[in-house]
N, CA, C and O atoms as a GROMACS GRO file, in nm:
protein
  392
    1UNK      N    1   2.268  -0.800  -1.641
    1UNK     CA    2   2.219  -0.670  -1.599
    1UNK      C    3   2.300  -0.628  -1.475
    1UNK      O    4   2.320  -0.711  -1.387
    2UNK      N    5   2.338  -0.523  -1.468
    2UNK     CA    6   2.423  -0.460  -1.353
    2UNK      C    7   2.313  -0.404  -1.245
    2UNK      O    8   2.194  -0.379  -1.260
    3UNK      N    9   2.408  -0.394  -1.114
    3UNK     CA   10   2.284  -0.378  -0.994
    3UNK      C   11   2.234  -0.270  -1.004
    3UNK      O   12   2.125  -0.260  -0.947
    4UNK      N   13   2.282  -0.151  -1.073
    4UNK     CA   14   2.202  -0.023  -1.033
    4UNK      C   15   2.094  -0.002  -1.174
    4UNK      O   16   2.000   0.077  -1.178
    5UNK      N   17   2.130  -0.085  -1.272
    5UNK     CA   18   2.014  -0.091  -1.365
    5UNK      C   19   1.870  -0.154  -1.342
    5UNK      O   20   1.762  -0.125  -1.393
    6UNK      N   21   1.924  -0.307  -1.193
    6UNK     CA   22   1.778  -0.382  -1.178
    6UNK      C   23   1.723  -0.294  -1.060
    6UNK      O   24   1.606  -0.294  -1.020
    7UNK      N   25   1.816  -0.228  -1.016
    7UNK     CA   26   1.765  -0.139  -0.866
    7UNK      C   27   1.633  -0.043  -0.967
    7UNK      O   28   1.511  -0.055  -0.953
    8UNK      N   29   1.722   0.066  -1.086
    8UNK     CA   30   1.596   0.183  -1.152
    8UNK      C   31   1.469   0.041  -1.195
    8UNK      O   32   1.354   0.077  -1.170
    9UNK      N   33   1.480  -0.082  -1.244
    9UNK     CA   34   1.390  -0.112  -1.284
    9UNK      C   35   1.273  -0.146  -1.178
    9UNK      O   36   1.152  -0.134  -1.190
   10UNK      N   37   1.332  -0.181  -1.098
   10UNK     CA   38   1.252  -0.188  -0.975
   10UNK      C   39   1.162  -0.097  -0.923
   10UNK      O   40   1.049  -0.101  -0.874
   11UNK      N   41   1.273   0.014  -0.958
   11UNK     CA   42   1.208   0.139  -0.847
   11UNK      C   43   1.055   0.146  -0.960
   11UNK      O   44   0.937   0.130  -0.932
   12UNK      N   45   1.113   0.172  -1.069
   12UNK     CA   46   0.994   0.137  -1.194
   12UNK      C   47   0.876   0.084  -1.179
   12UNK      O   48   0.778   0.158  -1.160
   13UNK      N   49   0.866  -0.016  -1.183
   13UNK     CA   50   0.828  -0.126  -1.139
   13UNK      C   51   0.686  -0.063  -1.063
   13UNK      O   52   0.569  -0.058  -1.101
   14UNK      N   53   0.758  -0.016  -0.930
   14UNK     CA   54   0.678  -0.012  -0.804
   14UNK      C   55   0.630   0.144  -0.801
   14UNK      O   56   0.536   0.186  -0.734
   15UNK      N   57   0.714   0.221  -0.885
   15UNK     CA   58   0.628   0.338  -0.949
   15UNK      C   59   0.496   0.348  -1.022
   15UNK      O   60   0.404   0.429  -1.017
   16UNK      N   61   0.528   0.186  -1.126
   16UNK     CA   62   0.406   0.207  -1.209
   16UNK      C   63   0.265   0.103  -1.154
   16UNK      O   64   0.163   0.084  -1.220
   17UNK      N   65   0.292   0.055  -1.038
   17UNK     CA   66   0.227  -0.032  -0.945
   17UNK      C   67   0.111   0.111  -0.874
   17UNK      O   68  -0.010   0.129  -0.890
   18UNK      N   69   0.220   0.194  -0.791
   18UNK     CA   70   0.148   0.272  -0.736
   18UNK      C   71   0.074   0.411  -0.803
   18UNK      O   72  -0.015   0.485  -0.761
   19UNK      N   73   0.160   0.406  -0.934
   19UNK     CA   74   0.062   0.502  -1.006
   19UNK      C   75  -0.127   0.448  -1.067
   19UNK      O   76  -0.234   0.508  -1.067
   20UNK      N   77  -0.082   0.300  -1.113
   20UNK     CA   78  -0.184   0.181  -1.157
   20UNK      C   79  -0.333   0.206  -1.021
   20UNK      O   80  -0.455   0.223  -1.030
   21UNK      N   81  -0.233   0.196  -0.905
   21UNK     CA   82  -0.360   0.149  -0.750
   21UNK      C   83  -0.436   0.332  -0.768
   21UNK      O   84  -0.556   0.354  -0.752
   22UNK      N   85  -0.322   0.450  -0.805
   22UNK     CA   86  -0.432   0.553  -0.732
   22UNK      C   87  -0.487   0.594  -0.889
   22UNK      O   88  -0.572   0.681  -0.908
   23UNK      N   89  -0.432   0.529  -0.979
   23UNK     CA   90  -0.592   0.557  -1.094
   23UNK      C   91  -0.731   0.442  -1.042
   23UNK      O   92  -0.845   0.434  -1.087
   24UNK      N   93  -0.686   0.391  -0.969
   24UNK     CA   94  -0.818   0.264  -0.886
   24UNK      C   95  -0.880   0.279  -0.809
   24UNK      O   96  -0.934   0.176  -0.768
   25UNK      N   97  -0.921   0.422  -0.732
   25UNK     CA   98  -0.961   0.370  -0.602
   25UNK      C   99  -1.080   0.334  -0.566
   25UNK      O  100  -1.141   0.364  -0.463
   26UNK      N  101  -1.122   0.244  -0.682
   26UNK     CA  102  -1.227   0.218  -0.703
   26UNK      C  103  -1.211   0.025  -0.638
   26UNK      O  104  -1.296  -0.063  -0.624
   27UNK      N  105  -1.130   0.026  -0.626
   27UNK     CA  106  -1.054  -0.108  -0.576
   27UNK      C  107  -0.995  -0.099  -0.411
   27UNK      O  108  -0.887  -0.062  -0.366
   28UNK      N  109  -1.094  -0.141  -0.360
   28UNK     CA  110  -1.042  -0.125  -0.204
   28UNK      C  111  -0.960  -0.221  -0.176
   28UNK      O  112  -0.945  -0.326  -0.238
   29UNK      N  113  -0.870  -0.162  -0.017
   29UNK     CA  114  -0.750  -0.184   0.026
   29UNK      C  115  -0.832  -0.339   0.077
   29UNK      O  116  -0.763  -0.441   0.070
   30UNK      N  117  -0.977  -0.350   0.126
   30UNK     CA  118  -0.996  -0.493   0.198
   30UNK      C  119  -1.031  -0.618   0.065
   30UNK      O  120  -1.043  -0.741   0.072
   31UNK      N  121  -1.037  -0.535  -0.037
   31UNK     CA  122  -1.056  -0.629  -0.131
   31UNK      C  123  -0.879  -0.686  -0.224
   31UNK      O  124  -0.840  -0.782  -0.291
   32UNK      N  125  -0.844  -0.608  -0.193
   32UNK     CA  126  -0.678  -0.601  -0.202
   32UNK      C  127  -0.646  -0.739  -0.137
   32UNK      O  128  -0.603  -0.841  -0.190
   33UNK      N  129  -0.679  -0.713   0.000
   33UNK     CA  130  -0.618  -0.762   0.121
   33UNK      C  131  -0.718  -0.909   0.077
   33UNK      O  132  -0.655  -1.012   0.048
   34UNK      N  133  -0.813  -0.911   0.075
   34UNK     CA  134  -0.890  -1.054   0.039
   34UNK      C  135  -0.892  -1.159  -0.033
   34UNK      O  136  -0.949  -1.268  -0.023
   35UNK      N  137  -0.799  -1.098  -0.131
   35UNK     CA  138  -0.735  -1.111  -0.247
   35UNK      C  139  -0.609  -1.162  -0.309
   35UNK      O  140  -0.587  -1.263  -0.377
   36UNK      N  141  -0.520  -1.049  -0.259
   36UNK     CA  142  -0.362  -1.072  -0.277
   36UNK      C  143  -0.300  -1.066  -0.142
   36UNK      O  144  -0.178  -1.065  -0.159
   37UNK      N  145  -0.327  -1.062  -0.020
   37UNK     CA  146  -0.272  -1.046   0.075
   37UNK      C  147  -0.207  -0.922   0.132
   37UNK      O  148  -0.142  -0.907   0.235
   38UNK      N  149  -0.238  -0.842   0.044
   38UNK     CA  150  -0.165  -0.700   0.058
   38UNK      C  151  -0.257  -0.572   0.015
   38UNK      O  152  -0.362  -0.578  -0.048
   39UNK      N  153  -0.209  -0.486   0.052
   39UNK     CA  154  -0.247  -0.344   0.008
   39UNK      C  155  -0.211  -0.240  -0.002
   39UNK      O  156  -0.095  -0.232   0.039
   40UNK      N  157  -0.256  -0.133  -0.042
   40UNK     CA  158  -0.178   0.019  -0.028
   40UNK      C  159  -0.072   0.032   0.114
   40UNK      O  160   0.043   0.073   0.131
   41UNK      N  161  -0.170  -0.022   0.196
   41UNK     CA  162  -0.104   0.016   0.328
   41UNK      C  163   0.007  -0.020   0.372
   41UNK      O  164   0.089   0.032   0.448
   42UNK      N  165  -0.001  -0.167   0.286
   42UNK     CA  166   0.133  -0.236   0.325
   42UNK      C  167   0.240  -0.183   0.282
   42UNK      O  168   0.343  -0.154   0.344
   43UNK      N  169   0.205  -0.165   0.134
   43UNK     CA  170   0.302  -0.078   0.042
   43UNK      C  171   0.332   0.069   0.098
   43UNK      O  172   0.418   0.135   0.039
   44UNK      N  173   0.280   0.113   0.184
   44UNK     CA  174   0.293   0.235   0.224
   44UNK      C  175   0.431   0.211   0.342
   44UNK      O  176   0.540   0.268   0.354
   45UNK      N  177   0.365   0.101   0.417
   45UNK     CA  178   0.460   0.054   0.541
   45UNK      C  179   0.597  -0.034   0.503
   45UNK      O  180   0.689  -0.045   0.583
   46UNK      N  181   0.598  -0.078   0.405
   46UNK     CA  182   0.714  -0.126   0.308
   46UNK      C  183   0.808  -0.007   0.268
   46UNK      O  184   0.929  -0.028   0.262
   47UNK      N  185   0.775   0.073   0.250
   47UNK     CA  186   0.812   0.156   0.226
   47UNK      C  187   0.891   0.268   0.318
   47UNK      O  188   0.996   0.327   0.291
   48UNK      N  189   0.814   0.278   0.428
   48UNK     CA  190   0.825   0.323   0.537
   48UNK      C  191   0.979   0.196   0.599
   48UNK      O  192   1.102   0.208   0.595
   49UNK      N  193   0.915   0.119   0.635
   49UNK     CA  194   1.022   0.020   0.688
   49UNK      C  195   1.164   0.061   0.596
   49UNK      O  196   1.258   0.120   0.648
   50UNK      N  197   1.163   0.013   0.426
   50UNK     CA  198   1.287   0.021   0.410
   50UNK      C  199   1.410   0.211   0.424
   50UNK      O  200   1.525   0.254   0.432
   51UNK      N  201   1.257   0.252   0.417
   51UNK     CA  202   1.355   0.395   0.469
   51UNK      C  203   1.369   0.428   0.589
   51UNK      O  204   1.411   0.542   0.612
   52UNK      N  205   1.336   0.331   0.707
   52UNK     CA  206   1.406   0.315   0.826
   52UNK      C  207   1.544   0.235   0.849
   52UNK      O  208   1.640   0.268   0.919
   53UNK      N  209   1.528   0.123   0.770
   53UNK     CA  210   1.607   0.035   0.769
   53UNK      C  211   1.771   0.129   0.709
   53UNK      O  212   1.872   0.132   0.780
   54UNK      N  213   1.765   0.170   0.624
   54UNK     CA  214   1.832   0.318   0.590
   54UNK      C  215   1.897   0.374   0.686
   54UNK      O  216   2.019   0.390   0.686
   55UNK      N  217   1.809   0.413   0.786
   55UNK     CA  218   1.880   0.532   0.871
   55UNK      C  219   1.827   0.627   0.826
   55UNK      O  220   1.904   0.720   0.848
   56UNK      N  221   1.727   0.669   0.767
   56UNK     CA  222   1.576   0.772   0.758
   56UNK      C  223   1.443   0.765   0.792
   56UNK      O  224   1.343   0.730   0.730
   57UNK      N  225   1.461   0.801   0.887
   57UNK     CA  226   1.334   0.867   0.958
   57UNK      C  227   1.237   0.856   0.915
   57UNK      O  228   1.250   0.919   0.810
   58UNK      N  229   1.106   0.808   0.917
   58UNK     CA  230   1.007   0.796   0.833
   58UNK      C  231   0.890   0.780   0.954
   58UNK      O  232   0.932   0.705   1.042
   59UNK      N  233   0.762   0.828   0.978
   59UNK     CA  234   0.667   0.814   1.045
   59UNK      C  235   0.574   0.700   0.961
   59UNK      O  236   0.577   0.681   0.839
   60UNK      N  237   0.500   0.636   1.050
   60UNK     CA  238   0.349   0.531   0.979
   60UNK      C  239   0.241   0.651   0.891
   60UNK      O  240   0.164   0.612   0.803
   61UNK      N  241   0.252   0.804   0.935
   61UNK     CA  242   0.248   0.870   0.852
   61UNK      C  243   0.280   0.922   0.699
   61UNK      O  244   0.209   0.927   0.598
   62UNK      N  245   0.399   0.954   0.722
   62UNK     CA  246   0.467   1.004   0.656
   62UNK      C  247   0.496   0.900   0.542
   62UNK      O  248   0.524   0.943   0.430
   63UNK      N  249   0.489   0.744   0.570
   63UNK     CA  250   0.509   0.681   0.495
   63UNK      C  251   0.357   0.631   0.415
   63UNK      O  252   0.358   0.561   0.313
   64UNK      N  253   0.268   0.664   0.460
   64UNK     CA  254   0.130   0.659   0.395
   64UNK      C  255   0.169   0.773   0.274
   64UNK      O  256   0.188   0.738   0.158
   65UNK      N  257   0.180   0.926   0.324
   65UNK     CA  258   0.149   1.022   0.245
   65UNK      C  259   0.258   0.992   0.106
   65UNK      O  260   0.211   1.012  -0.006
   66UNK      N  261   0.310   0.975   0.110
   66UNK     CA  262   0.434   0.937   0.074
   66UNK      C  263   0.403   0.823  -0.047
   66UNK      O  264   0.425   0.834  -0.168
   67UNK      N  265   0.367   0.754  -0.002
   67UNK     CA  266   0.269   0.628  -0.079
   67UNK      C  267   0.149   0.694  -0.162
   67UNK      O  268   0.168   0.713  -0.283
   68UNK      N  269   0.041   0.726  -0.110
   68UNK     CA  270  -0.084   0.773  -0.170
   68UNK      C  271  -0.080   0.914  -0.215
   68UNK      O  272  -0.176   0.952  -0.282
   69UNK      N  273   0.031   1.014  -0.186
   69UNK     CA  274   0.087   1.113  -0.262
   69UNK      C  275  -0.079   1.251  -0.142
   69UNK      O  276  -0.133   1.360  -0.157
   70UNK      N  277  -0.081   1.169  -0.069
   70UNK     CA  278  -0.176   1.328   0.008
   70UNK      C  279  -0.203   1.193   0.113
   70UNK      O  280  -0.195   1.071   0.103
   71UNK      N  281  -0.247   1.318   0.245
   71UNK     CA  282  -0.214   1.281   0.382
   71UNK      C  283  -0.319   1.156   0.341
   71UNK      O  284  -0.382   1.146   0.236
   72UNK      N  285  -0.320   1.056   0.467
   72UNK     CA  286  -0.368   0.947   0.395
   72UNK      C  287  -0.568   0.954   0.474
   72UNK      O  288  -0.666   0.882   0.454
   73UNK      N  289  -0.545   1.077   0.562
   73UNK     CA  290  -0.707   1.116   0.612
   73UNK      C  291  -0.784   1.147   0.511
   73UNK      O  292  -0.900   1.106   0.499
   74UNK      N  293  -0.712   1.240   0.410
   74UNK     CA  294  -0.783   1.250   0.268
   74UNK      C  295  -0.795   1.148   0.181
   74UNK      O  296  -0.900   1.148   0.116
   75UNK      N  297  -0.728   1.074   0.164
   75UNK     CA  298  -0.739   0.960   0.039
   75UNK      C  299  -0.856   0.892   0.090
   75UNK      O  300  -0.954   0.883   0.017
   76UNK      N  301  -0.861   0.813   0.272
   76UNK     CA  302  -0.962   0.737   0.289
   76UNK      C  303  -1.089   0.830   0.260
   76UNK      O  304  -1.183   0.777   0.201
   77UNK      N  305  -1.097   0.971   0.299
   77UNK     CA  306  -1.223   0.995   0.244
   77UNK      C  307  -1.270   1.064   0.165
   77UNK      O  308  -1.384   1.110   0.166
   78UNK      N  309  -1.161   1.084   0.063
   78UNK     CA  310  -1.251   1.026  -0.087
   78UNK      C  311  -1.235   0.912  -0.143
   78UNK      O  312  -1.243   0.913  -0.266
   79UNK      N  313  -1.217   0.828  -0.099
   79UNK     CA  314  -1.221   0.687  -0.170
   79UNK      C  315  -1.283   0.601  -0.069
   79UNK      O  316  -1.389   0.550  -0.106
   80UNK      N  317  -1.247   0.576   0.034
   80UNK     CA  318  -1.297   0.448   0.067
   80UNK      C  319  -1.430   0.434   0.124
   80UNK      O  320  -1.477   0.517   0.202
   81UNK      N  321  -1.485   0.338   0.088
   81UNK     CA  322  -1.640   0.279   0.106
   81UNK      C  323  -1.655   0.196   0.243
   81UNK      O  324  -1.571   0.108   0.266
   82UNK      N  325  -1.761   0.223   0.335
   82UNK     CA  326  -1.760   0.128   0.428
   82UNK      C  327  -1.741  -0.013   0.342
   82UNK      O  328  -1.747  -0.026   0.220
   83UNK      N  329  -1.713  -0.121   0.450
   83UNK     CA  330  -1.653  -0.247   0.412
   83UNK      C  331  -1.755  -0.344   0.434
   83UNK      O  332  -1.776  -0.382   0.549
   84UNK      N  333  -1.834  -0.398   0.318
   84UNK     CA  334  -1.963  -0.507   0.354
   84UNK      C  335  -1.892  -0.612   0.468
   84UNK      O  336  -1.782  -0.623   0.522
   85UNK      N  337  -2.037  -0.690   0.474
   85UNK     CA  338  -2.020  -0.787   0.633
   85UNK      C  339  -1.928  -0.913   0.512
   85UNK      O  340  -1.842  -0.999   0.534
   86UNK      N  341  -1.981  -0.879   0.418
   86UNK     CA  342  -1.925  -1.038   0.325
   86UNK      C  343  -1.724  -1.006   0.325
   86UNK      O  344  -1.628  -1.079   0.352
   87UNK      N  345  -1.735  -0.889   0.289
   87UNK     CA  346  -1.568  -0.848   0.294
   87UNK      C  347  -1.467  -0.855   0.373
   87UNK      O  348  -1.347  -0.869   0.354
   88UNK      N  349  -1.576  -0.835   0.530
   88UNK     CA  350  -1.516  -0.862   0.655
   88UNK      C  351  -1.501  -0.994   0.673
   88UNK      O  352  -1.399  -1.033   0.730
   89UNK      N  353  -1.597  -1.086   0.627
   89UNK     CA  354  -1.580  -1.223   0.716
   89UNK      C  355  -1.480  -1.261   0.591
   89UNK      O  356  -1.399  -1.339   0.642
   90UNK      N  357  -1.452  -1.246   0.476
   90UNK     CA  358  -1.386  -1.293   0.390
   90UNK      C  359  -1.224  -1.256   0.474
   90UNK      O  360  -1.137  -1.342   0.479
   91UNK      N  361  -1.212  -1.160   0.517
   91UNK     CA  362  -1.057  -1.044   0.536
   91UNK      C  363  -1.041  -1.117   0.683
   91UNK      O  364  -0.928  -1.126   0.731
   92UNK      N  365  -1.191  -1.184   0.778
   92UNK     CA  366  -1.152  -1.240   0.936
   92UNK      C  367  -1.116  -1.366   0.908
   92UNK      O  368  -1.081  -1.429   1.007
   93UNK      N  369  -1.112  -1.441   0.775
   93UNK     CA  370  -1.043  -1.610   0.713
   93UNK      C  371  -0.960  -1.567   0.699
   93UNK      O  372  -0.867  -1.578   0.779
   94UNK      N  373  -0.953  -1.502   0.595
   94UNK     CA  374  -0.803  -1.491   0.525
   94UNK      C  375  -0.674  -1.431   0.642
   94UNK      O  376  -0.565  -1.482   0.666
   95UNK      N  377  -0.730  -1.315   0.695
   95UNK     CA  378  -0.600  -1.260   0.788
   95UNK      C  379  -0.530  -1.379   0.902
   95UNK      O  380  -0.573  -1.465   0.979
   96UNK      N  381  -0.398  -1.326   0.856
   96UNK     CA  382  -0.294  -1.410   0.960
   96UNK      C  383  -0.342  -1.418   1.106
   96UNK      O  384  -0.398  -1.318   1.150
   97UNK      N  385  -0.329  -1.500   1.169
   97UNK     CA  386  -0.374  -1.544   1.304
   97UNK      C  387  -0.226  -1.550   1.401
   97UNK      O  388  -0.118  -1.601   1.370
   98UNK      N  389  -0.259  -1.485   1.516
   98UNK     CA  390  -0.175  -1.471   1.638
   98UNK      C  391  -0.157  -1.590   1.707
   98UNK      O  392  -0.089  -1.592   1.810
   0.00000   0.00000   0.00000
């Protein structure tokens, strides 16, 4: 396979990832995170990062909206649910420690 064929499959890939999460948002980012170690957000900031890394400009904004396809003040509220005490203490194990 040549590089710019595994590059489109990729991009693919992570197209049909993020199209998959916003038919979900019935699937929260802390259950994500409790879970697989990751979330929208990260993917938002992944995102963000490699189009800095670039030499394009990208805000922690801009790289949300960008991700979740609308500013990301709207997505949290229509989708996201306060976060039970069980979710939290699950997300205060699991998260990386300083």
């Amino acid at each position: 396979m040549d590089d710019q064929t595994e590059i489109e499959l990729q991009a693919a890939a992570f197209r049909a990832l993020r199209d998959h999460l916003a038919a979900r948002p019935d699937v929260q980012n802390i259950d994500m995170m409790n879970l697989a170690g990751f979330c929208r957000n990260c993917l938002s900031r992944w995102y963000q990062e490699a189009a800095n890394a670039r030499g394009i400009p990208m805000t922690k904004d801009e790289g949300r909206e960008a991700f979740y396809g609308m500013p990301y003040s709207d997505w949290v509220a229509r989708n996201q649910t306060e976060s039970t005490a069980d979710q939290k203490a699950a997300f205060a194990k699991s998260a990386p420690h300083s």
